[in-house]
N, C-alpha and C positions, 0 to 999 in steps of 0.2 A: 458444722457450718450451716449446713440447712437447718436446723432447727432451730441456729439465732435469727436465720430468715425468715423462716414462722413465726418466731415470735418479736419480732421487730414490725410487721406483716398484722400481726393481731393488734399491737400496742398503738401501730397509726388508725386500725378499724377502730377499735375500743375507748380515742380520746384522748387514755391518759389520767384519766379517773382514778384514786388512788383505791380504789375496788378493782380494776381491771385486772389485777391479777399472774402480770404477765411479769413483774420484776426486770422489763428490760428497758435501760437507758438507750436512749438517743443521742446519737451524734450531734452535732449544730447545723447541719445541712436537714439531717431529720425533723429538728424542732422546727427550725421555720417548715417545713414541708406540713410538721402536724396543725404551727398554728395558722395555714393556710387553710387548710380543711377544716377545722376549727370557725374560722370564720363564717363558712359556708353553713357548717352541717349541725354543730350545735345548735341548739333550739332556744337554749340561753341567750344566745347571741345574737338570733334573727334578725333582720332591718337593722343590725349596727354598724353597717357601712353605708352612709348618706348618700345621695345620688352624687354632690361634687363634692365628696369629701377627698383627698389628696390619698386615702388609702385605699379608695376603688381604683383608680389605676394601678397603683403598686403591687394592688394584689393579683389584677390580671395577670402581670406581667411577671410573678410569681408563678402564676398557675402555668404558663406557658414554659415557664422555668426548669420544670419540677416534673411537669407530664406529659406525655406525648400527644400530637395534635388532636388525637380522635376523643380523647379523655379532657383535653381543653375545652371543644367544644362541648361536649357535655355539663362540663361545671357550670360553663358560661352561661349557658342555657338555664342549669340548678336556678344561678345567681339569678339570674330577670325574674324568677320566678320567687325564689322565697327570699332575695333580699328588697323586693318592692323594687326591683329596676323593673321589673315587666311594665309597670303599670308608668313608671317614664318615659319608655322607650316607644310603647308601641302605642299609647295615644296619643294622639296629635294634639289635644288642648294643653294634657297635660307637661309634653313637651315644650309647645306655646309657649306657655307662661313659670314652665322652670327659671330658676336663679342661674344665668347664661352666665359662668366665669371660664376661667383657663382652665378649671379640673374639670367642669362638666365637658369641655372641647376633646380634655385629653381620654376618658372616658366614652364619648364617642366616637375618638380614635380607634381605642381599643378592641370596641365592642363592634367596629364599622362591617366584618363579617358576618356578624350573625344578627342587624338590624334588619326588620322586617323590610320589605321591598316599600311597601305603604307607607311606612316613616321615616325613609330614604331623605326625600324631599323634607321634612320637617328638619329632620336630622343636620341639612347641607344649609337653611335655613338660621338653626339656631348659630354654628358655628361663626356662619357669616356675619352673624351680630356680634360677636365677639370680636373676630378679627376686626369689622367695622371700627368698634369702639377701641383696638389696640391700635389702628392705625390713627387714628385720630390723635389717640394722646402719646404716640411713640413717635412719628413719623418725622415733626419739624422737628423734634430735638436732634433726631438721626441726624438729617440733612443738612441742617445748621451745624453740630459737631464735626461730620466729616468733611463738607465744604471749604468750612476755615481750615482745616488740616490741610485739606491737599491742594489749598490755594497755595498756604504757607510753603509744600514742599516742591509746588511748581515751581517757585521763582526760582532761576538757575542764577546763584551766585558767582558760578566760574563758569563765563561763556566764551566761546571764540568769540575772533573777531564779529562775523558778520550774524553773531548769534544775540547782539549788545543791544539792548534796548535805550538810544540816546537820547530820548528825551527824560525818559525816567532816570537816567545816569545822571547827566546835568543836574536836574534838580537836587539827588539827593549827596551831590557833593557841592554845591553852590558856596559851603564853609570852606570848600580849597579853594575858592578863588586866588592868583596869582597876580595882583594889579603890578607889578615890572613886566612881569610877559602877557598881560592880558590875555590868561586862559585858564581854563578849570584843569585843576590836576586830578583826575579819576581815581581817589584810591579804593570806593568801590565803586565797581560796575555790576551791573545790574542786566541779565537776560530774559527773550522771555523763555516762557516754559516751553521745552522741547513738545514737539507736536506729536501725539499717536492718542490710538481711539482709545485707552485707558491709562489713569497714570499710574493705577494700583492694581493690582487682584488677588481678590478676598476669595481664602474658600470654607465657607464652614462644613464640618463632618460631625454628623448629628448622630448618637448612642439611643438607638430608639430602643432598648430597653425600657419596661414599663415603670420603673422610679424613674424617670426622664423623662415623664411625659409633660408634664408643664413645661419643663426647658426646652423641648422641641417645637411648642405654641410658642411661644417667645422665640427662640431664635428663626420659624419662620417668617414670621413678621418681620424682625429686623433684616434676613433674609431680601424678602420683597421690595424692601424701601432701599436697601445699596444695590439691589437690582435697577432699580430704578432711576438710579445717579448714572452718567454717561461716563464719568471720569472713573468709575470703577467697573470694571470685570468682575461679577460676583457667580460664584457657582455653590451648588448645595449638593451634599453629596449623606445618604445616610446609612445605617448596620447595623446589623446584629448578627450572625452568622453569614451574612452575603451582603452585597455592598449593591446600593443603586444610588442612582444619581439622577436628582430631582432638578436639575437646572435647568430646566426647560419649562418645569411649572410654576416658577419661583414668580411669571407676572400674573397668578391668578394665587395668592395664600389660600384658598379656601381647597383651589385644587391639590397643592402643595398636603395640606393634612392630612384629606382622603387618601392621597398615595405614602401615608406613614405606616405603618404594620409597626403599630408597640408591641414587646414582647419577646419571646424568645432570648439566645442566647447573646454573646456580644465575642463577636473576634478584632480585637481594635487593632490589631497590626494588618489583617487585609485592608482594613479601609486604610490608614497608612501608607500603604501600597498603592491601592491606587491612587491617592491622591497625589503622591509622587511622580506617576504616571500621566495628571493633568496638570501637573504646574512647569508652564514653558519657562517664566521670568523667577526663579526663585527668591530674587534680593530683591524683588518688586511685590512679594505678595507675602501678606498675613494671612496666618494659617489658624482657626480657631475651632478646636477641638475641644466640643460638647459630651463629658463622658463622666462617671463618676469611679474610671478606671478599674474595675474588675475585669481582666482579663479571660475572657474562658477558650484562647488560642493559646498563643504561645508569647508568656512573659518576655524572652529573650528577643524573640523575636520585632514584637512591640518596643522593645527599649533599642532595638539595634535599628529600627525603620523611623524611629523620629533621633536621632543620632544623625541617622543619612538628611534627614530635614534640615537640622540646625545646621551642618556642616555644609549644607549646601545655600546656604544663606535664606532661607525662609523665615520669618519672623513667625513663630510656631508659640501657640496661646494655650493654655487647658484650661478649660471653665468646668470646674467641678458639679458647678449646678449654674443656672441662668433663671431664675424666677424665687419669688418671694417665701418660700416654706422653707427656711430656716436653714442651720449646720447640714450639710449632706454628708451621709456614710460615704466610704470612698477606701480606694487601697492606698494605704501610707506608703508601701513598699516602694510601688512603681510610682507615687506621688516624687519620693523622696528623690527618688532613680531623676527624674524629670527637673527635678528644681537644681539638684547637682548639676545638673547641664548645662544649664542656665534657662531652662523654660518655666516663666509664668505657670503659676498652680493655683488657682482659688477658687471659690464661687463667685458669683455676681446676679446682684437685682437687678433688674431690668432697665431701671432708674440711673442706673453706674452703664449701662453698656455703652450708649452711644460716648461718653465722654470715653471710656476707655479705647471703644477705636476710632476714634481722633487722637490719643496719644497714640495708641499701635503703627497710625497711618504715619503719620511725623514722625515717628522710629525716636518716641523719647522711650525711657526705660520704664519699662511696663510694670518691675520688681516696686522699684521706689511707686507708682502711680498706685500700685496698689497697697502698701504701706499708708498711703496717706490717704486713699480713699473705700478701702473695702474694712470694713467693721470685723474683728476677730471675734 
């Protein structure tokens, strides 16, 4: 046994090389571990992960996967240096005038421990342009989707008595007029919207594993803007091995990012768990859970704590991915486990989100909305 650990041990030193010598295969947990280092340390490969390419996060979020923290930060370090991040990160022009997208945010997510103190400020800068420009072109469609929605679901069709809104009742039965008894026959009545400080509440639970780092730029944003709406209670809440809850920085997005830690492992049933633990109104709130389901807690456990969701009336979402880079890897198992239940399973572009929760919020059926509008 020890000496398949030598040379399993040699065959990660060595590459892989079909000179190396060592005749020993690797597991699929192995391979991606070799072709992480691979990326790093082959000389072939130097500068072939672009500063916002979608596989610099990924791969952070590998390296934190795969090695313990003291060897993380070492690679990382590797990487600034011999994949040409150094010379992004730690000049300020150069960061300047970087291509500002969602992977470079999520990338500076990543890296946000081991940026220089001096490119701090460039750092919180670039981001902020991004967010800028997300809220710009996400914001009104949020607020416009979900507005109509929870206009729609305030009108109380079955009021009490003194709950009756009588001039809008009148009007919209004025076709029952009874000219023998000269008066309106109500067959619907119309109330207004019961009164409290929110009509909904939203909580999303964000998989900040590092293949999830674009989805966690997006769903901050959208985050911020149903923070924003009065009629909804929105909390943020996000994990990977421990669970923290960001609802308190949801009206500053930029601050919201800083406090992401992409990387590491993911236990999606503790988060689960708590979120259980902050939803008072169950059959008042949607639940939208950011994950791309790899469990590395406990499967059972995971399928037995959104079980306690749906049965407790939460309207409970899985977004496989939430931003534009395409099919996402994902567990079929526990996918499959979920959709049996009846819980919504797919990805979504960012372009889809706001309509999707304005159906979520009107409790139309979230299966059929995504049939007709998410692309297979």
């Amino acid at each position: 046994m020890s000496n398949e650990k030598e040379l399993r041990r040699w065959r990660l030193i060595l590459g892989g090389d079909q000179h190396d010598g060592t005749g020993s295969k690797l597991s699929d947990q192995d391979l991606r571990i070799d072709q992480t280092l691979e990326a790093l340390y082959d000389s072939n490969r130097q500068g072939g992960l672009g500063a916002s390419s979608p596989n610099v996060n990924r791969w952070l979020g590998d390296i934190r996967t795969f090695f313990p923290s003291s060897v993380v930060k070492v690679m990382q370090q590797d990487a600034l240096k011999r994949l040409n991040l150094t010379q992004l990160l730690m000049e300020k022009e150069m960061l300047e005038n970087a291509e500002a997208d969602v992977h470079l945010v999520a990338t500076l997510m990543s890296l946000g421990r081991v940026i220089p103190e001096k490119t701090k400020a460039t750092a919180r800068m670039v981001v902020q342009k991004v967010v800028d420009e997300l809220m710009r072109k996400l914001s009104q469609p949020m607020q416009q989707a979900v507005t109509g929605a929870l206009n729609r679901s305030a009108r109380n069709l079955r009021p009490r008595h003194n709950e009756i809104n009588w001039p809008l009742t009148i009007r919209r039965n004025l076709k029952h007029y009874q000219a023998d008894y000269k008066t309106i026959i109500p067959e619907t009545r119309i109330g207004y919207g019961r009164k409290r400080s929110a009509l909904k509440d939203v909580v999303l639970c964000l998989d900040q594993s590092g293949s999830m780092g674009t989805s966690v730029v997006y769903s901050g944003i959208f985050g911020a803007v149903m923070a924003s709406m009065p009629a909804l209670q929105t909390k943020m809440v996000v994990f990977d091995t421990a669970v923290a809850d960001l609802t308190e920085q949801l009206q500053d997005p930029v601050d919201l990012l800083f406090g992401v830690q992409l990387g590491g492992g993911t236990d999606i049933q503790l988060a689960l768990s708590y979120c259980q633990q902050i939803i008072s109104r169950p059959a008042d709130t949607v639940m939208v859970l950011v994950t791309d389901l790899y469990e590395g807690g406990s499967d059972a456990n995971l399928r037995k704590r959104a079980a306690e969701l749906v049965a407790a009336g939460v309207q409970l979402i899985v977004l496989l991915a939430l931003n534009d880079d395409g099919k996402p890897s994902y567990d079929h198992e526990n996918a499959q486990f979920l959709a049996d239940l009846g819980v919504p399973v797919f990805a979504c572009t960012p372009d889809k989100f706001p309509d999707l929760m304005a159906a979520a919020l009107s409790k139309q059926d979230i299966q059929l909305w995504a049939s007709a509008n998410i692309a297979e």
